[in-house]
N, C-alpha and C positions, 0 to 999 in steps of 0.2 A: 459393439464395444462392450468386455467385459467391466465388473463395479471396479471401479481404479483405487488402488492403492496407495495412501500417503508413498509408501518406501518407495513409488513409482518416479514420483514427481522431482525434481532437483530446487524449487522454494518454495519454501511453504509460509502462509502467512495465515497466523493462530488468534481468533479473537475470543477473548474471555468475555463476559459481562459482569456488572457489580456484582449480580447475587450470588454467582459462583465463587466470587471472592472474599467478598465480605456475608459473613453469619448473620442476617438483620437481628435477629430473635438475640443471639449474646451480644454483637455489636462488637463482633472482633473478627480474624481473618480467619477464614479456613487453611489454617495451618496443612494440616494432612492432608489434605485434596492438592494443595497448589504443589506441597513436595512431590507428589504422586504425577503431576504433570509435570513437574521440572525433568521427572528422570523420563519422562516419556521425550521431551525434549531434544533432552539430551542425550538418549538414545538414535532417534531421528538425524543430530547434529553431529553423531559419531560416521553416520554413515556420507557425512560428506554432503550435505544439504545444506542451504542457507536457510534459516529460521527467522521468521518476524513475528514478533508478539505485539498485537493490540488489544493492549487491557485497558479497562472500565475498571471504575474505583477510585478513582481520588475524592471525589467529592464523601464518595462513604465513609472509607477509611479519614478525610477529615474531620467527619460527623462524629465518628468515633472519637477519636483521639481530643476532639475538643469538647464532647459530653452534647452536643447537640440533641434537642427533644424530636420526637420522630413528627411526621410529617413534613407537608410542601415548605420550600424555603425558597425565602425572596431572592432574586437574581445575583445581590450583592452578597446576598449570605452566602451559596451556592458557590461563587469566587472566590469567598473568603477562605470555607473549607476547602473546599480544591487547592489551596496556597496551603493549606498543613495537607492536606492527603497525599499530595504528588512525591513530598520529601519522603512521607511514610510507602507510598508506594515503589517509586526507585528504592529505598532501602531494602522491600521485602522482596524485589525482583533479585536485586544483587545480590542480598544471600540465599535465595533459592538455586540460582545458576550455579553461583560459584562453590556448591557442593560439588558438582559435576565438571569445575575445574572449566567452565565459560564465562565470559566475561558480557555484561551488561551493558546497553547505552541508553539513555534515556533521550528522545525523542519527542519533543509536544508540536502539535500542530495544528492548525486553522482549517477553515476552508480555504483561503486563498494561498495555502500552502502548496495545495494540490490543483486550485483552479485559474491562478494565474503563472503564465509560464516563466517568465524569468524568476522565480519564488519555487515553482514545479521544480524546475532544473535546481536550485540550490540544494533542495529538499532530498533530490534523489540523489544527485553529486554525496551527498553527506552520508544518506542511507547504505548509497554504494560500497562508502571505504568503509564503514562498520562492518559490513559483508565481507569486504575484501580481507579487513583482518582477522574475521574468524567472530566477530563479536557478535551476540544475540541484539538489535535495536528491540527496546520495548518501545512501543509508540501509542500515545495518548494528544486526544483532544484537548487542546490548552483552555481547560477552562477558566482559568484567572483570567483571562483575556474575553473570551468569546462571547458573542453574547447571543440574545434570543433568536436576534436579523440575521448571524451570521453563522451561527454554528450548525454543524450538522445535526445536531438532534440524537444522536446515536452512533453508538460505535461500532453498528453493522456494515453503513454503509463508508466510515470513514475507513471499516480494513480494506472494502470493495476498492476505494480511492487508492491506500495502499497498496493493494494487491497490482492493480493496473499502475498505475506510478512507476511500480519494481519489476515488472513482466515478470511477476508471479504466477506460477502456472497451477495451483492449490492454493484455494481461502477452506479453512477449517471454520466455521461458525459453531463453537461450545456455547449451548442453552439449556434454559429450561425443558427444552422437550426435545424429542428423539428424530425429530423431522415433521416433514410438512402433511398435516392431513387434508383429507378435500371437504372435512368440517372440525369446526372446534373440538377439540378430542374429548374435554370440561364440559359438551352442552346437551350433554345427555341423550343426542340422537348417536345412529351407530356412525364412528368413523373410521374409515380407510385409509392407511400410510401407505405414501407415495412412496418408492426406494429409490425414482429416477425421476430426476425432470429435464428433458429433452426441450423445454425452449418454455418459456414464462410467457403462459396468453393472458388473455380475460380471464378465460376461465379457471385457470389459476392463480389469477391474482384473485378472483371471489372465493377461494377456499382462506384466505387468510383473516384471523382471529387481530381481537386487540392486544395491548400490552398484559402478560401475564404477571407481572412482577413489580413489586412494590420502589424497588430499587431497579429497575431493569426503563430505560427510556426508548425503547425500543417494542417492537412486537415483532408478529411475520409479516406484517405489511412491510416494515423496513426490511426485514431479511429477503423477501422476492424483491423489492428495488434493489437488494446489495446484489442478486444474485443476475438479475439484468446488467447491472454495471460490469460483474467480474466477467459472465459469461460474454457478452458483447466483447470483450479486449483479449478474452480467449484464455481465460482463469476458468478453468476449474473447482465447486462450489459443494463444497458439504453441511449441511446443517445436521449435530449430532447432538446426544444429550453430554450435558459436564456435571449431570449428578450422580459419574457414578467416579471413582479413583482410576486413575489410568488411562482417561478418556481416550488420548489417541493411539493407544495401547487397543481400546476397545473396538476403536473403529475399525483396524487393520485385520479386526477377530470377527470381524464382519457383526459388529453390532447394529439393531434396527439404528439406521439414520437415510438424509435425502440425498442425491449425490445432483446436481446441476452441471449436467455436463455441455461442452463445447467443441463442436468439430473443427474449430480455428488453434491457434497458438498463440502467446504472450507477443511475440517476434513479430510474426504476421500479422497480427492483429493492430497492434504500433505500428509499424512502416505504412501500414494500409491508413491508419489515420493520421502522419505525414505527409507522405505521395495525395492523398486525397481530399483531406479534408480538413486542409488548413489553408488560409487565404496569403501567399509567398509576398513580402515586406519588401523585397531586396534580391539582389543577384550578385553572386559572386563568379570572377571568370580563370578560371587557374589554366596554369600552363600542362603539358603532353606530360611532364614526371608525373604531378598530381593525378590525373584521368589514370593514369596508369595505376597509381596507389591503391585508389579509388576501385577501382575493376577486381582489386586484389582482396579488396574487405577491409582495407587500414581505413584510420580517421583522415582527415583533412588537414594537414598545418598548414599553420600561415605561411609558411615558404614559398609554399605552390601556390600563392592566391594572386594573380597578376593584377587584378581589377574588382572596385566595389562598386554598386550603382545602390541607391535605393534610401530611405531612413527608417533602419530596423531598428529594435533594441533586442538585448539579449534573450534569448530564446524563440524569437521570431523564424518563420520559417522561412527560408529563402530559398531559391532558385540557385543552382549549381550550372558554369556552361562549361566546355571546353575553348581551347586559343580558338578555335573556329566558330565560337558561337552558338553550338550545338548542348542542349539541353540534355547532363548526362546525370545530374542527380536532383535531390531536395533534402533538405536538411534543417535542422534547429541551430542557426545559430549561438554560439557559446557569448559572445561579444557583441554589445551596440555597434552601429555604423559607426561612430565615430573613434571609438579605439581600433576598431576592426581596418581602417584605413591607416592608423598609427602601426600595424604590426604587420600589413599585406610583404609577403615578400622577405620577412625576417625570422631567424632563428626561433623557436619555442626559446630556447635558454635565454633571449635576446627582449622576451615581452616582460620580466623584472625591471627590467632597464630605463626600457621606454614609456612605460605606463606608470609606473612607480609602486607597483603592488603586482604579486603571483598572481596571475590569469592561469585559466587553463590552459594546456601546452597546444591542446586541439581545436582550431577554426570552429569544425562541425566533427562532434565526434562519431564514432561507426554507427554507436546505438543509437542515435538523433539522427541518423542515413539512410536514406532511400535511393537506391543506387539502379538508374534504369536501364536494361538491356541495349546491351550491344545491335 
C-alpha cells in the first residue's frame, strides 16, 4: 500500500493540542497558525469530506482570559477555567470557519459519552446530522464536568474514541513532533523516524518518550494507545508536526510524519464488533417484508417487528429472526424493550403518538446492522 492521502479518505477527524493553539510564552491564541489550518480545512471540506475537529484548549484559553499564574492547578481550578475557555474556544472556532463560509458545532463530551452505549448512540445520532448538514462538529472533553476517575486524560485518545464512534476512516494527530521515533528525538542518542507503522507491538510501544509540553497532557504513549484504538476499528492514523502553517496542506506535500495504517475498514470493522463481540440482550422477530428490507441494506422499522422477547435497553444489542425463527441479523437496538413493544407493528409517523416524544423512525438502523448471509 502506497503513504495514503488525506484527499483519499471520505472523514477525517483532526486533533489539535493546547500548545498549538494557545502561545504559552504571550498567553494568547495563535492566531495565524489556526487561520492557516481553517483554510486547510476548508479546502478538504470543499472537496466533499466530512471533517471533525478535536481541539484541546479550553482550560488554557481560560488561563488566559482569566489572568491565571502559570503552573499546576487544582482540579476545581482546571473546571473553572475550562467554564471561561470553552465559550472562548467555540467563539474562535466559529470565526475561524466561518471565513470559509462553514458553519461550527460545538460538541463536549465525557468518557461515558463514548463508553456507554445508549449515551454512544445519542452522541453519534447528534454528531451524525452535524455531518449530514454540512456542519464542521468541533469536539472537546467536558472538562467542567470531568474529573481525575473519569476523564480521558488527553485528547489523543478521545479523537481515537471519536474517530471510531463516526467510522472515520483518517485520525490526523497535529503535535509537537513530526512523528514517531524508535528513540526520543531530545535524548541525544541518534534517532530514527518511523514513516509507517504497520501494527503497534511492544517494541514499539518502548520507543515512546514522555509528555513533551507544558500544556500538552498527553505524550506518544497516548498517541500509540490512540493509534491502537483507531487502527483496531479500521481508522487510519497519522501523527504529524502542527508547527509549521498549513499543516494539512503539508502533510498531503509529503511532509516527514508517521502514518498507522490498517488493512480493515470503519464499516467492517463495526459490524465485526456487532455480529461478534457484543453479548445479544434481546430478540426481535419481524415478518418476510422486513427480512426482505433487510437483505436490501434499508434499516429496520417498527412495522415489520411481529415479536419482542428479551429486557434490553436502548442500544443494547439484539438478536434479529425471521417469521420462521431463523437468525437473519444483529443489531443495536434504537429503543428499550418496553417502548420497543409499545411501537412493534406501527407506523415510524405513528411512535409521536404513542410514546409521547420523537423516537427514531428506525427499530435498528442499517449502520447499527449486521446482516447475515443468505
Amino acid at each position: 500500500m502506497n503513504t495514503p492521502r488525506l484527499a483519499d479518505f471520505r472523514r477525517i477527524v483532526v486533533k489539535i493540542g493546547s500548545s498549538l493553539l494557545v502561545d504559552a510564552k504571550a498567553s494568547r491564541l495563535n492566531e495565524k497558525w489556526l487561520a492557516s489550518l481553517a483554510a486547510d480545512i476548508a479546502a478538504l471540506y470543499a472537496g466533499k469530506r466530512d471533517l471533525l475537529v478535536v481541539s484541546s484548549g479550553a482550560i488554557a484559553l481560560g488561563r488566559s482570559v482569566l489572568k491565571l499564574p502559570a503552573g499546576p492547578l487544582a482540579l476545581e481550578d482546571s473546571q473553572a477555567a475550562a467554564a471561561v475557555g470553552q465559550i472562548a474556544l467555540a467563539r474562535t472556532w466559529t470565526e475561524a470557519l466561518s471565513r470559509h463560509g462553514i458553519t461550527a458545532g460545538q460538541v463536549l463530551v465525557t468518557l461515558g459519552d463514548t463508553e456507554e452505549r445508549r449515551r454512544y448512540l445519542n452522541a453519534r445520532s447528534t454528531i451524525d446530522r452535524l455531518l449530514q448538514w454540512r456542519a464542521v462538529p468541533v469536539i472537546n472533553e467536558n472538562d467542567t464536568v470531568a474529573t481525575n476517575e473519569i476523564r480521558y486524560g488527553d485528547n489523543d485518545r478521545l479523537a481515537a474514541r471519536v474517530a471510531t464512534m463516526m467510522s472515520a476512516d483518517a485520525l490526523v494527530l497535529l503535535s509537537d513532533v513530526d512523528g514517531l521515533y524508535d528513540a526520543p528525538p531530545d535524548s541525544g542518542v541518534a534517532a530514527r523516524h518511523l514513516p509507517r507503522v504497520e501494527r503497534v507491538t511492544p517494541e514499539i510501544e518502548a520507543m515512546a518518550g514522555a509528555a513533551g509540553s507544558g500544556l500538552s497532557r498527553g505524550g506518544m504513549q497516548t498517541k500509540l494507545e490512540a493509534a491502537k484504538i483507531a487502527t483496531a476499528a479500521g481508522t487510519h492514523m497519522v501523527i504529524a508536526s502542527g508547527r509549521v502553517e498549513h499543516p494539512l496542506s503539508a502533510i498531503e506535500k509529503g511532509a516527514r510524519s508517521t502514518w498507522f495504517v490498517t488493512a480493515a475498514n470503519p464499516v467492517t470493522a463495526r459490524k465485526k464488533w456487532i455480529a461478534g463481540s457484543l453479548e445479544p440482550k434481546g430478540t426481535l422477530t419481524i415478518d418476510a417484508g422486513a427480512v426482505t428490507a433487510l437483505r436490501r441494506g434499508n434499516s429496520l422499522l417498527p412495522v415489520g417487528v411481529m415479536r419482542i422477547e428479551g429486557d434490553f435497553a436502548r442500544g443494547d444489542a439484539v438478536i434479529i429472526r425471521g417469521p420462521d425463527g431463523v437468525e437473519i441479523a444483529r443489531g443495536l437496538c434504537a429503543y428499550d424493550a418496553e417502548d420497543a413493544h409499545k411501537i412493534r407493528g406501527r407506523s415510524s409517523s405513528d411512535i409521536d403518538t404513542i410514546l409521547g416524544f420523537s423516537g427514531r423512525a428506525e427499530m435498528v438502523h442499517r449502520d447499527d446492522l449486521v446482516v447475515g448471509r443468505e
